[in-house]
N, C-alpha and C positions, 0 to 999 in steps of 0.2 A: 440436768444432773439429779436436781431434788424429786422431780417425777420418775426416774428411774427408781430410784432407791426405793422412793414410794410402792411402786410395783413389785421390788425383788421382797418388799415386806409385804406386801398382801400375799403373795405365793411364800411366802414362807409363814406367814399364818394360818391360810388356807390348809398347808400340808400338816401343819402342827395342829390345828384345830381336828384335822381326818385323824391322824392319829391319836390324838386325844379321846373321840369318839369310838375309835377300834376298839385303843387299850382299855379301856371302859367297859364295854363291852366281853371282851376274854373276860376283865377281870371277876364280871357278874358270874360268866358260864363258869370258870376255875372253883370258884366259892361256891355256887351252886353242886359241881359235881367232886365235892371232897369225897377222899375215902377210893372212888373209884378204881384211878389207877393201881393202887397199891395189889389186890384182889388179880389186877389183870396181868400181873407183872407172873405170878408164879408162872410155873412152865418152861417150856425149850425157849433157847437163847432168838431163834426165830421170832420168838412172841416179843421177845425182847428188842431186837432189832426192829419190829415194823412198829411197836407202840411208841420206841423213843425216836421212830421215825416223824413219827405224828405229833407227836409232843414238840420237835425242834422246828418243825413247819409250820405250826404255830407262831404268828407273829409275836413279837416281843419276846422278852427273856423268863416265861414262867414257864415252859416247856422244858427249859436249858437246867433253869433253877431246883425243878422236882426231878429231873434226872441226876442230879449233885447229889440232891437228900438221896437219891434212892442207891446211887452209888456210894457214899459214905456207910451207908447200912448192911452193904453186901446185897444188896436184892438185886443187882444188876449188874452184867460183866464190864467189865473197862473198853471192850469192841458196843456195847450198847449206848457208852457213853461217848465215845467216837461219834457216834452215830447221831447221836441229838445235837454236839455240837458244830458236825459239819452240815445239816439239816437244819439249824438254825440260823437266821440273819440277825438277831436280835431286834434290835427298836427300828434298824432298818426296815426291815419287811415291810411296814406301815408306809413308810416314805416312797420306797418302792410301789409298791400297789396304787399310791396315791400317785405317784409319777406316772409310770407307764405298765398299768395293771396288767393288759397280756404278756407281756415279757417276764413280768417280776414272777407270774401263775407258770410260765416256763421253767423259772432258773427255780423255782421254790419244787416243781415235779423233778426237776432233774438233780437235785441237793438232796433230796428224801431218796431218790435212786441210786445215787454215789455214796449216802449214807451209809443205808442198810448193806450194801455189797464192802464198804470202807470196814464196819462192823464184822462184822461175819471175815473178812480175810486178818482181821485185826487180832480177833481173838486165835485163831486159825494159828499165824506167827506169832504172837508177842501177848503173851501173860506177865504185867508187871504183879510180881507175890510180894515185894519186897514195897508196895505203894498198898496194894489192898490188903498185907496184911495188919496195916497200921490201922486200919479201920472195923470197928467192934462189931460182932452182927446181932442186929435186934430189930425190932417194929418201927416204923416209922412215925412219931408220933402224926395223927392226923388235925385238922383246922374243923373244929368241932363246936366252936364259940356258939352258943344260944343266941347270943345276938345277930350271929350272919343267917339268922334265917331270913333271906332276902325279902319274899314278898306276904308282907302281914297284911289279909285285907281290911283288918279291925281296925288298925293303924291307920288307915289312909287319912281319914279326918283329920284327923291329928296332925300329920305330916302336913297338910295341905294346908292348912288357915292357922297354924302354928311352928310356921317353919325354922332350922336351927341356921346359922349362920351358913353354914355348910352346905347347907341345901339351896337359901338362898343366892349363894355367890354362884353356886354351882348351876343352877335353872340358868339363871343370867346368862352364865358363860354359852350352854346349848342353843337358847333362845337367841343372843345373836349371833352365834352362827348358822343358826336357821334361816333368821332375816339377812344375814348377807350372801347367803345363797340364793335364797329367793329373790331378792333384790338385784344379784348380778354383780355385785361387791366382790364376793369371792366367787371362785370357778364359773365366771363367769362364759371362758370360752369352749368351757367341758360341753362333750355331747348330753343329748338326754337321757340317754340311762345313764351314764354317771354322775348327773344332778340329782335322779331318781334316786340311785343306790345311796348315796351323800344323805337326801333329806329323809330315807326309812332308816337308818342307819343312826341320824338325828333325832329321829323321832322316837326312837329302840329305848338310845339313849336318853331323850327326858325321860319318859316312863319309869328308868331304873333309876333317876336322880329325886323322882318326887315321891317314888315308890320303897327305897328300900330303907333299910333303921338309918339310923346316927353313926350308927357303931362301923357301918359299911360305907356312911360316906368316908366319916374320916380318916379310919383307920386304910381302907386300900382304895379309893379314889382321892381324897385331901392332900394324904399322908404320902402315900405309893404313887399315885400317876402323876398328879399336881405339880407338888413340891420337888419329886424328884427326876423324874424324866422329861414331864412336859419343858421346862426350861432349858436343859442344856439340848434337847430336839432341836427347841427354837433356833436358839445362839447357833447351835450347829449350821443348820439349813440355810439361816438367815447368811451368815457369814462365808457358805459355802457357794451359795447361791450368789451372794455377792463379788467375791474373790474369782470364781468363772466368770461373771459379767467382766470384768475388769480385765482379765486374761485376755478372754475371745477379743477382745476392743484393739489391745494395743498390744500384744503380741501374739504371733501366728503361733496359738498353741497349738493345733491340728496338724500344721506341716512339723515339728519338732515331734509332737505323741507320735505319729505315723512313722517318723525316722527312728525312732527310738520304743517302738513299740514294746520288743522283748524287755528293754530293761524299766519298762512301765510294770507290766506283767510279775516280775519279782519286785518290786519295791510292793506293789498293791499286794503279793501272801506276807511279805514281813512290814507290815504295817496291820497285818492283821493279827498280829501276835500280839497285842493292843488287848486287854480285857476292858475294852471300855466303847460304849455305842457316842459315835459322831465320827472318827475318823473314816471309815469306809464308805460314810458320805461326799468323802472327795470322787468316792469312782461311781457313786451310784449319778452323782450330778452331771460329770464326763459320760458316761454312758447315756443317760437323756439328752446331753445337747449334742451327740453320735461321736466325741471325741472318739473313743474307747471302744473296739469292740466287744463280744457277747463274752469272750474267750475271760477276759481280763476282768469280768466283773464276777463271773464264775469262780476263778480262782480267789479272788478277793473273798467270796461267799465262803467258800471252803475254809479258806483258813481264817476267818474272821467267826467269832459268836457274839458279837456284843459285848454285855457286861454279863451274860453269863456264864462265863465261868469264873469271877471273880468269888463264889462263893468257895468253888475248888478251891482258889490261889488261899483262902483262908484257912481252909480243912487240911490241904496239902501242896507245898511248895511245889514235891517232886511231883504227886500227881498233877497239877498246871502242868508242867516244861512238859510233861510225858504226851498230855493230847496236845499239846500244840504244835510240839514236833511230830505228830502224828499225823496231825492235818494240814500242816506246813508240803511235808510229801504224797497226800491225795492232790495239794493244791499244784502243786508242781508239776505233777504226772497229768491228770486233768484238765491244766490249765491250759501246758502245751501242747498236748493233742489238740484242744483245741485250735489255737491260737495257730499250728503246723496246718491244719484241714483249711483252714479261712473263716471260722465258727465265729 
């Protein structure tokens, strides 16, 4: 029993520690490329549609999050914002990729395609005036801070034989997930490119941990990935992961999902009405150990965004109920095409 659990904790640190090194990662290239988007946004609604494509297929919720800012500002229609949140899995995506990467590179091509078609028919039928015109139009402000200039080479010295807290705890954590990859501790039974991909990926990652100010550990690696996502990941995966071992053992969850597929199918879109990442971990876990078909994680994808759109549910009540009743019915439509075909 005690070996068991051991194991559902090494695969649930291994998947926390990948996404830990993803979101790290974005977070560099995000801060790195401020200002950008904002410039790319002018134009036909088309331009709109494919960038908040790109932006919600983006793992984690800062694709979701700058689509809010830029909707709240009027720079973006309400079908573009459809659009990023059914295009987006939020802090999923990482777990996904780390599970079962060509699948997840499927359903992430086919969420960006349902997207932008969701958008564009969206705005087509349904202008809410009465949600956008609560919101004032002006500049977005941008993430301009002197200090995120990521890589100072003058600094290195300094950074390097003078390290802050932050830095220190932080190499730690890279270094040994480096060593227990290498060692065969974790991902162990992964093929070789995906040890490969795992240890450049790691490697990416020290370089941005030894390399950038103070200001950028703490502020959006300490503060933002650390503190606030990398744990409830964990608790999630760990507990979800554990909760299906326990299932599959002692009750025939497979012969019950299979009998009652369709109404698996609608509980997994209104559990995605959920502004919050870890619940859709129940179907991302079922679909890895084949419970679940493709159909049923799709629709889960669609009407689930993470936690982002929780900056909506701040800015506006009705605009929250409005996309998620919007993508409650891509998910449905979607889903069960699918799920009618045998997808």
């Amino acid at each position: 029993m005690m070996g068991t659990i051991y194991q559902i904790f090494l695969n649930a640190f291994m998947i926390t520690g990948f996404v830990f090194v993803m979101m790290l990662v974005i977070e560099y290239v995000n801060v790195q490329s401020r200002g950008i988007w904002q410039k790319s946004f002018t134009g036909n609604k088309w331009r709109q549609y494919l960038i908040a494509g790109i932006l919600g297929a983006i793992p984690g919720c800062l694709g979701a999050f700058t689509m809010v800012a830029l909707f709240s500002h009027r720079l973006v229609s309400f079908g573009a914002l459809v659009t990023a949140m059914i295009a987006t899995s939020g802090d999923e995506a990482f777990v996904m990729f780390a599970m079962f990467p060509k699948q997840a590179a499927l359903l992430t091509v086919l969420l960006f395609m349902i997207g932008i078609l969701a958008g564009y028919i969206t705005d087509k039928f349904y202008v809410p005036k009465g949600i956008i015109g609560k919101f004032s139009e002006k500049d977005l402000p941008l993430h301009d801070e002197p200090q995120c200039k990521c890589f100072q080479k003058d600094n290195l010295c300094g950074y390097l034989f003078h390290p802050s807290f932050y830095r220190q705890a932080l190499s730690i954590i890279v270094m040994l997930l480096i060593l227990g990859v290498l060692t065969g501790i974790l991902a162990g039974g992964a093929k070789i490119w995906m040890k490969t991909t795992i240890l450049l990926s790691l490697g990416f990652s020290f370089f941005v941990v030894v390399s950038v100010p103070d200001h950028f550990l703490k502020k959006h690696i300490w503060d933002h990935i650390v503190k606030v996502h990398i744990p409830r990941i964990f608790l999630w995966t760990f507990g979800t992961l554990l909760a299906i071992h326990f299932l599959m053992n002692y009750i025939d969850i497979h012969a019950w999902l299979s009998d009652n597929m369709l109404m698996v199918l609608f509980v997994a879109i209104l559990i995605g009405i959920i502004p919050e990442s870890g619940p859709h971990l129940i179907f991302v876990t079922l679909f890895f150990q084949g419970a679940i078909p493709f159909s049923v994680l799709l629709a889960s994808s669609i009407s689930q965004d993470g936690h982002g759109s929780l900056p909506l549910l701040a800015e506006s009540k009705r605009g929250f109920v409005a996309v998620k009743l919007v993508n409650i019915i891509y998910a449905l439509v979607f889903g069960l095409i699918g799920y009618l075909i045998g997808f």
